[in-house]
C-alpha positions in Angstrom: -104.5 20.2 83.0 -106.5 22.6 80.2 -105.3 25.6 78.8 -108.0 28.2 78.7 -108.2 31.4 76.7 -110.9 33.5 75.5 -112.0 33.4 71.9 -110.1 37.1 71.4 -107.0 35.8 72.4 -107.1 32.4 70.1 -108.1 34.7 67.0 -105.1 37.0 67.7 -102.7 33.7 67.6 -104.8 33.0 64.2 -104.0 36.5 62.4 -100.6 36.6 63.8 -100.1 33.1 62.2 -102.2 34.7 58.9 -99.7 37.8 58.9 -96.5 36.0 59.3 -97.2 33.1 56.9 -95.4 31.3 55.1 -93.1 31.5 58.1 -93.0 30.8 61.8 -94.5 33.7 63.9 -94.1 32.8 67.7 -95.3 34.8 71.1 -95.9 34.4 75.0 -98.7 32.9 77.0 -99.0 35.1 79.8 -101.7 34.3 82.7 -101.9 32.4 85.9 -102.2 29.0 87.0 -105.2 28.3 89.2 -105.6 24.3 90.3 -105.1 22.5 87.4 -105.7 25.0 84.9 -103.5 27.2 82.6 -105.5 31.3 82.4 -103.8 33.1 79.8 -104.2 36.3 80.1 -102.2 37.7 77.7 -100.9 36.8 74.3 -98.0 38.5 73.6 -97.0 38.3 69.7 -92.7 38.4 69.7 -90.5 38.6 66.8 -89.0 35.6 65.3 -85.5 35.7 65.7 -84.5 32.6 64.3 -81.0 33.9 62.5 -81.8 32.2 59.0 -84.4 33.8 57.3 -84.6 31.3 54.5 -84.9 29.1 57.2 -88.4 30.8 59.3 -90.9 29.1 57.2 -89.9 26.5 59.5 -88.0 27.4 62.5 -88.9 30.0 65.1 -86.9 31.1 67.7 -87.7 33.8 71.0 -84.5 35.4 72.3 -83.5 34.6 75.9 -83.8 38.6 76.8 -87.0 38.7 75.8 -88.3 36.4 78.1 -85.8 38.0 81.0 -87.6 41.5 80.2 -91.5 39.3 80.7 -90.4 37.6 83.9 -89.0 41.0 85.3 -92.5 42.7 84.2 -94.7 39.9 85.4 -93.1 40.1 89.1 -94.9 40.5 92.0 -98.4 40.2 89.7 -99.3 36.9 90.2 -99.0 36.4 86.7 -96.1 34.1 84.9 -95.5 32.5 81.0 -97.3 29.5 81.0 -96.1 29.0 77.6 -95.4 29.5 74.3 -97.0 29.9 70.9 -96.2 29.2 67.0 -97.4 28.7 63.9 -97.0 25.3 61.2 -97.3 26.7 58.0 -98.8 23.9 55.5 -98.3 21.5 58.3 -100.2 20.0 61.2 -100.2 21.6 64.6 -98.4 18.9 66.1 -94.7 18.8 67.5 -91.9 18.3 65.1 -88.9 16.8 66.6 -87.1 20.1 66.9 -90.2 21.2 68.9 -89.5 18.6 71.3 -85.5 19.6 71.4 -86.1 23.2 72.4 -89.2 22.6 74.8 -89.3 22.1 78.5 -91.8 20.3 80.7 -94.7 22.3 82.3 -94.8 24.9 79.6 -97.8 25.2 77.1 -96.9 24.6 73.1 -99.9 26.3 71.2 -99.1 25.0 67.8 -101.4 27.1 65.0 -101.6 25.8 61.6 -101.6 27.9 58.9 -102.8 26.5 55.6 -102.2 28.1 52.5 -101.9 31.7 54.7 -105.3 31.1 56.4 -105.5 29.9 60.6 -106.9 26.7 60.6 -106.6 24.1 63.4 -105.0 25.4 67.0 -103.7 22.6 69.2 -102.1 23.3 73.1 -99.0 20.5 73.8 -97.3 19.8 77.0 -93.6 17.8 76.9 -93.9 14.7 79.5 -91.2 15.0 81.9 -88.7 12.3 80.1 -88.5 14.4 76.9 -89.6 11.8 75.3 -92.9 13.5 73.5 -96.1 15.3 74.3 -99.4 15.2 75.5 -102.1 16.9 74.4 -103.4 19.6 76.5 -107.2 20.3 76.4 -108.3 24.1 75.0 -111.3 25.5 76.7 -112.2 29.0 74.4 -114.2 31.0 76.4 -116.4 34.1 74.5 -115.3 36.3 77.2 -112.5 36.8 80.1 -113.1 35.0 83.4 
């Protein structure tokens, strides 16, 4: 399975990351699956809501009625969330273990890491059915949308 988005939609992720830094920023993957492929469509930047704020420079956290309000819009279109985005600020775009306590198989993880406020690496995750880690999930960029 590979994620594809166009190169417009993986620099938004990257200044979203840039703007939010030094904490989490998070959004929506919104597109369409077609075989075994993963369209986004849309990236939809949402606020963090993680409760803590001294905590968001490493915690992120999308309320439920925000994704209720996206299902209810993307009904009848064709169109779903095929995932989910956030940023590691001064870390690694890989999965931390609370990552992999909140996530749920079939979804996309984007994970942008932001080093010292800039976007640097971009990598797309997707849990394995036991919960008990990822794989990684191949990112085709395309210049424009297909």
């Amino acid at each position: 399975m590979s994620l594809i988005w166009t190169a417009a939609q993986r620099d938004a992720v990257g200044r979203h990351g840039e703007a939010g830094y030094p904490n989490e920023i998070c959004g929506l993957l919104i597109g369409e699956r077609r075989g075994g492929e993963k369209i986004v469509r849309e990236v939809i930047p949402v606020e963090n809501a993680w409760e803590a704020i001294d905590e968001q420079h490493r915690r992120f956290l999308i309320e439920p009625e925000v994704l209720l309000r996206e299902e209810r819009r993307l009904r009848g279109t064709g169109r779903e969330i095929l995932g989910f985005y956030h940023s590691h600020p001064d870390h690694p775009a890989e999965p931390s273990e609370t990552d992999r306590e909140f996530a749920w198989p079939s979804y996309s993880y984007v994970i942008q890491e932001v080093r010292g406020g800039h976007a640097a690496e971009a990598l797309s995750w997707v849990l394995k059915d036991d919960r008990s880690g990822y794989d990684r999930e191949t990112i085709v960029v395309l210049s424009a949308e297909c």
